[in-house]
C-alpha positions in Angstrom: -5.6 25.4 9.1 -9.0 25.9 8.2 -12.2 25.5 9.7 -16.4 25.5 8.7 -19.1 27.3 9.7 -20.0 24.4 11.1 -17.2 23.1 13.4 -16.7 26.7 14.9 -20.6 26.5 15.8 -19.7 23.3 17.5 -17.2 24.3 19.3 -19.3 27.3 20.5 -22.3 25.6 21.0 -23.8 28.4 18.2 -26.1 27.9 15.6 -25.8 29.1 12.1 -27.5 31.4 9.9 -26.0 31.4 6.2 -23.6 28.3 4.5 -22.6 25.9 7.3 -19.6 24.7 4.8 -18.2 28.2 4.7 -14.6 28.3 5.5 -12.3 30.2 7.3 -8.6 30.1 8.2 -7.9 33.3 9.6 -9.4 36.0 12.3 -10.0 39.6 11.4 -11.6 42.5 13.0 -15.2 43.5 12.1 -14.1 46.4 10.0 -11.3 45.2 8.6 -13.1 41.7 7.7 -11.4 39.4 4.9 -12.7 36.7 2.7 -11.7 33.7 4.6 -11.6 35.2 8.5 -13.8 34.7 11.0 -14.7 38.2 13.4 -17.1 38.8 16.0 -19.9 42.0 17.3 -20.0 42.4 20.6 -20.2 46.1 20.7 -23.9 48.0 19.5 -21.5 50.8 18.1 -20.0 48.0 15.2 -23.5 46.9 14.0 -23.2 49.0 10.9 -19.9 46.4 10.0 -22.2 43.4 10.1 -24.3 44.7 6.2 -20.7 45.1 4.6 -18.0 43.4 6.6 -16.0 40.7 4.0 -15.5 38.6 6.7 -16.9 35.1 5.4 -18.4 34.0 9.5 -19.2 36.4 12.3 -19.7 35.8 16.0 -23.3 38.1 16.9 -25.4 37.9 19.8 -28.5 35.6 19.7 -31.0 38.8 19.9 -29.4 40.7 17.4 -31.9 42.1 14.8 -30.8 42.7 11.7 -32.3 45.2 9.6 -31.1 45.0 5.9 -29.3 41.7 4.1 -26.0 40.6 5.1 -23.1 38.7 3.2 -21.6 37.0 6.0 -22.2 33.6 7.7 -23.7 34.6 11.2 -23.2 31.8 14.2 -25.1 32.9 16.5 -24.3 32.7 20.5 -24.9 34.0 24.0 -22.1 36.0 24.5 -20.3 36.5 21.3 -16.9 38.4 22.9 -16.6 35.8 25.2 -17.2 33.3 22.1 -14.8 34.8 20.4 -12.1 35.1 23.2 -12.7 31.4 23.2 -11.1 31.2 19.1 -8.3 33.2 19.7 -7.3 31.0 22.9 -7.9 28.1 20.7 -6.1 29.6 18.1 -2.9 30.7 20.3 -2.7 26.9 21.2 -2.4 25.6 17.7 -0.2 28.4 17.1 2.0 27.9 20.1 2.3 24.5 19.9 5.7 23.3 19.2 7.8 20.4 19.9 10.6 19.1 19.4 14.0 20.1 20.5 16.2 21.6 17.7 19.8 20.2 16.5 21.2 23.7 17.5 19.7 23.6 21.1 22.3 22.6 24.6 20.6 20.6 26.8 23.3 19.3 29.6 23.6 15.6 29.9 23.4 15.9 33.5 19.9 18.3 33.2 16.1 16.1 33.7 14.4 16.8 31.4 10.7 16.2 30.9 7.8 14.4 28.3 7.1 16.9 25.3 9.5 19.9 25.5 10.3 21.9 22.9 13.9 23.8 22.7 14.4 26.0 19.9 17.8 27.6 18.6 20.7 28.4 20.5 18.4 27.6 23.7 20.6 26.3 26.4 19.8 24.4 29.4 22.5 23.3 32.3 23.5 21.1 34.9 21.4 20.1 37.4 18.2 21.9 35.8 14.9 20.4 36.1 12.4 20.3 33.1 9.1 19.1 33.6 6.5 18.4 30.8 5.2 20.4 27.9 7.7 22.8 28.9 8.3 25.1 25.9 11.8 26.7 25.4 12.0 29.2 23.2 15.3 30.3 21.4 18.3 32.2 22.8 16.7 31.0 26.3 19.2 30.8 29.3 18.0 28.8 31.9 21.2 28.1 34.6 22.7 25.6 36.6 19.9 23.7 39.4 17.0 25.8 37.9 13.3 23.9 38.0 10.8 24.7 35.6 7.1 23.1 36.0 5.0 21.6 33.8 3.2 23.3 30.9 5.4 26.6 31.3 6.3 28.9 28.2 9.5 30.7 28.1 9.9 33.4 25.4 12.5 33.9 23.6 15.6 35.3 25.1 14.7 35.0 28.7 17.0 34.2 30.9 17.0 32.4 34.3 19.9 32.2 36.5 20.9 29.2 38.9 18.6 27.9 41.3 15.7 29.5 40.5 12.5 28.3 40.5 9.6 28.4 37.9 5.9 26.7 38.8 3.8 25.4 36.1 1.3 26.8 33.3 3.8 29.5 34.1 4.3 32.3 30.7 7.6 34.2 30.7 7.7 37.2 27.8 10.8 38.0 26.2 13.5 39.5 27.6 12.6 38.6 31.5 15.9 38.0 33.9 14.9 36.0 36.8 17.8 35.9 39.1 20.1 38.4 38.7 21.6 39.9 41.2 19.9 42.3 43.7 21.0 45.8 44.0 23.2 45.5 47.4 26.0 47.5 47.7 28.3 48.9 51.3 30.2 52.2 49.9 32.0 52.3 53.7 33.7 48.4 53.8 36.4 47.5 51.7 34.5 45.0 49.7 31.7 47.0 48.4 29.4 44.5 46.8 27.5 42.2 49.4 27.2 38.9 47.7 23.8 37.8 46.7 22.9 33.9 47.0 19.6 33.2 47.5 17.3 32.9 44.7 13.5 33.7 43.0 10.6 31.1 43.5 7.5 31.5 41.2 4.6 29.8 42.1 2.0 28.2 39.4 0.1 30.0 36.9 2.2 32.8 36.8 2.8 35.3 33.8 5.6 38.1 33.2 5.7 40.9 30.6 8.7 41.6 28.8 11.7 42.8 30.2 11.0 42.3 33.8 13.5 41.8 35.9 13.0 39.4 39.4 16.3 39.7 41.3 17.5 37.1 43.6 17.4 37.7 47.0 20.2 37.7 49.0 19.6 35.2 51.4 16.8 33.1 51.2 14.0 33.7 48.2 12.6 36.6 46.3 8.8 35.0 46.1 6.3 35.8 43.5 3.0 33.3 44.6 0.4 31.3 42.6 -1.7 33.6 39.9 0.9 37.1 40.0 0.4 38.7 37.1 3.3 41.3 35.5 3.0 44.1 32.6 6.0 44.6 30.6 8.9 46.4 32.8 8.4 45.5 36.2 11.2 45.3 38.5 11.1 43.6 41.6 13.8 44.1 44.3 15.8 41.3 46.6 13.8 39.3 48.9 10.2 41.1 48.1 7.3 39.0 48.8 4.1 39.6 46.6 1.1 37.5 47.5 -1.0 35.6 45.1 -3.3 37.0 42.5 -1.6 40.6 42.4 -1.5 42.3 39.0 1.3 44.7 38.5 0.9 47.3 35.2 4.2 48.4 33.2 6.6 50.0 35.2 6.1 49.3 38.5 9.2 48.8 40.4 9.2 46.9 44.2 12.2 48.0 46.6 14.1 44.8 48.5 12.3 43.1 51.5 8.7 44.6 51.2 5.8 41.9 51.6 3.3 42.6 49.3 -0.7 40.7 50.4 -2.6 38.8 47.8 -5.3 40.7 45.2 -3.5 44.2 45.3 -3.6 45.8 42.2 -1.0 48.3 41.1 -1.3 50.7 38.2 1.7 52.0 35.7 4.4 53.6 37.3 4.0 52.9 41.2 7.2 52.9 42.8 7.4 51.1 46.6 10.6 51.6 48.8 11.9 48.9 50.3 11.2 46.9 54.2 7.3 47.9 53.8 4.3 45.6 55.0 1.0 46.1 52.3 -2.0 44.4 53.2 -4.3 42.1 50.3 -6.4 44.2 47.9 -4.7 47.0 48.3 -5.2 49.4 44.6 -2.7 51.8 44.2 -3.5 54.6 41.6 -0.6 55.5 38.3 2.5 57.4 39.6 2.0 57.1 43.0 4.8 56.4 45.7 4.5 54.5 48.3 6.8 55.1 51.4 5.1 53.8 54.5 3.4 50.1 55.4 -0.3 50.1 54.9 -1.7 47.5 57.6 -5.5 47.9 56.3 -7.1 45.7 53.8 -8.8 47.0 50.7 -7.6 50.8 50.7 -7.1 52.6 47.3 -4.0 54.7 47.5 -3.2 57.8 45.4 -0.2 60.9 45.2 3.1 60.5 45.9 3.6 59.9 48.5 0.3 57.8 48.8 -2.0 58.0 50.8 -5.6 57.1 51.1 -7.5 58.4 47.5 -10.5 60.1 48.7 -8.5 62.4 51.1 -6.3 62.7 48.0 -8.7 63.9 45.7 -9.9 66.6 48.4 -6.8 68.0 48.8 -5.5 68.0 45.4 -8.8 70.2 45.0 -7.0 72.8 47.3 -3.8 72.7 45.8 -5.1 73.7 42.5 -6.6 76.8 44.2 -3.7 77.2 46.0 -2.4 80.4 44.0 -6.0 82.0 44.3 -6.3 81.3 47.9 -2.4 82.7 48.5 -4.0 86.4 46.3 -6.5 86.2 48.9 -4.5 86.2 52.1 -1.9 88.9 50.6 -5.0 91.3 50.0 -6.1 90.4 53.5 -2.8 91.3 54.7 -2.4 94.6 52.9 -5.6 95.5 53.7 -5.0 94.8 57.9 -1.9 97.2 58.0 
């Protein structure tokens, strides 16, 4: 699609300096501009890009001073990363927007499904599921029997959702995901070894998962992820873990069954959590670390492995890196006593 000079400044609320006919159809870095994109400058250390940047229209700051000619199309603005952050959401949405549910797609006849979905190849819904509206299902999606998806949710291609599961809306679910599958519950002393898992997962609303995350079902009752939970790629979270609204997980972490996670906590890549612990909201929890007791107090940054609270960290880390000095000293001590 293309676009002028003049209908991005609308959108924007920007006004123009150069030809308000010029057109673009693509976006481009700075540095790497094209005749035909659109790029921004937000950051002072890219102004040199702005004298010799082939990008036809570029985003700048309202107080930018220019000091030599430029080839560009400027649209000026008050925040131009934020402007631009605003055209590449606009642009994902045209992108993303597809309907229609393809010839090669099984929907169940005994499924409800909502206004607006789109199914793409080999996608397969079944019995008893619930679609709601604007729903987008992506090919080689598996979404099982008595599963309900909300409105306006995205799954990527080849996730897969087992039965009776529940997806909220303006939900995004990457590639690859598995919500469902079974949690890792196993008896090595009774003759049947495998304890049967049959609850399920609940995700709340606005929800969005990396790829290849897996949410295993609990087993009894629900594995819950609540309103605004936010995954990297590569999370795993255990049977019957809780974690409380508006907590953003980086790649790798991994949640052991039964531990209730508060809202706003914030874990970095890597943080493993054993299982039946109680974290209280806001906690921040530091790459690598390991958590392996409950932490009842709100707020707290935790660091190490195993955790504990980062400023005491930091302190002794300082000692263990003099350990080997410190252990010279006391042997000289020593030899010198006798």
């Amino acid at each position: 699609m293309e676009f002028t000079a003049q209908q991005i400044a609308g959108v924007l609320n920007g006004t123009i300096e150069g030809n308000p006919d010029a057109k673009i159809s693509k976006l481009s870095k700075i540095e790497q501009g094209e005749p035909g994109s659109i790029s921004f400058l937000a950051n002072p250390l890219y102004t040199q890009y702005i004298y010799n940047t082939d990008a036809t229209l570029v985003i700048v700051g309202k107080d930018l001073e220019l000091t030599a000619p430029v080839k560009a199309t400027l649209i000026r603005v008050d925040n131009p990363g934020g402007a631009f952050a605003k055209l590449l959401e606009m642009y994902n949405q045209v992108k993303l927007n597809k309907s229609g549910i393809s010839k090669h797609a099984y929907i169940s006849e005994n499924a409800t499904v909502g206004n607006n979905i789109y199914a793409g190849e080999f996608a397969v819904v079944s019995d008893g599921a619930k679609i709601g509206n604007n729903v987008k299902i992506y090919p080689q999606v598996f979404i099982g029997e008595n599963v309900v998806i909300g409105d306006n949710t995205t799954l990527f291609a080849g996730v897969k959702i087992y039965s009776d599961c529940v997806v909220g809306k303006d939900c995004i679910i990457h590639s690859g995901t598995v919500i469902g599958s079974d949690g890792f519950r196993f008896d090595p002393a009774a003759e049947i070894k495998k304890i049967p898992q049959i609850g399920n997962v609940v995700i709340g609303d606005d929800v969005e998962l990396g790829a290849n995350c897996a949410i295993d079902r609990a087993t009894l009752g629900s594995t819950i992820l609540h309103n605004g939970v936010k995954f990297d790629n590569l999370v795993h979270i255990a049977h019957n873990v809780e974690v409380g609204e508006n907590c953003y997980f980086a790649a790798c972490v991994v949640v052991a069954g039964s531990t209730k996670i508060g809202p706003g906590c914030m874990f970095s890549g890597q943080v493993g959590v054993v299982g039946h612990l109680t974290m209280a909201g806001g906690t921040i929890v530091t790459a690598q670390s390991g958590i392996s007791k409950s932490i009842p107090q709100t707020g707290t940054v935790q660091m190490g492995s195993p955790a504990f609270d980062a400023n005491k960290y930091r302190k002794a880390f300082i000692h263990f890196r003099n350990l080997d000095s410190i252990v010279q000293r006391i042997s000289v001590l020593e030899k010198a006593g006798k």
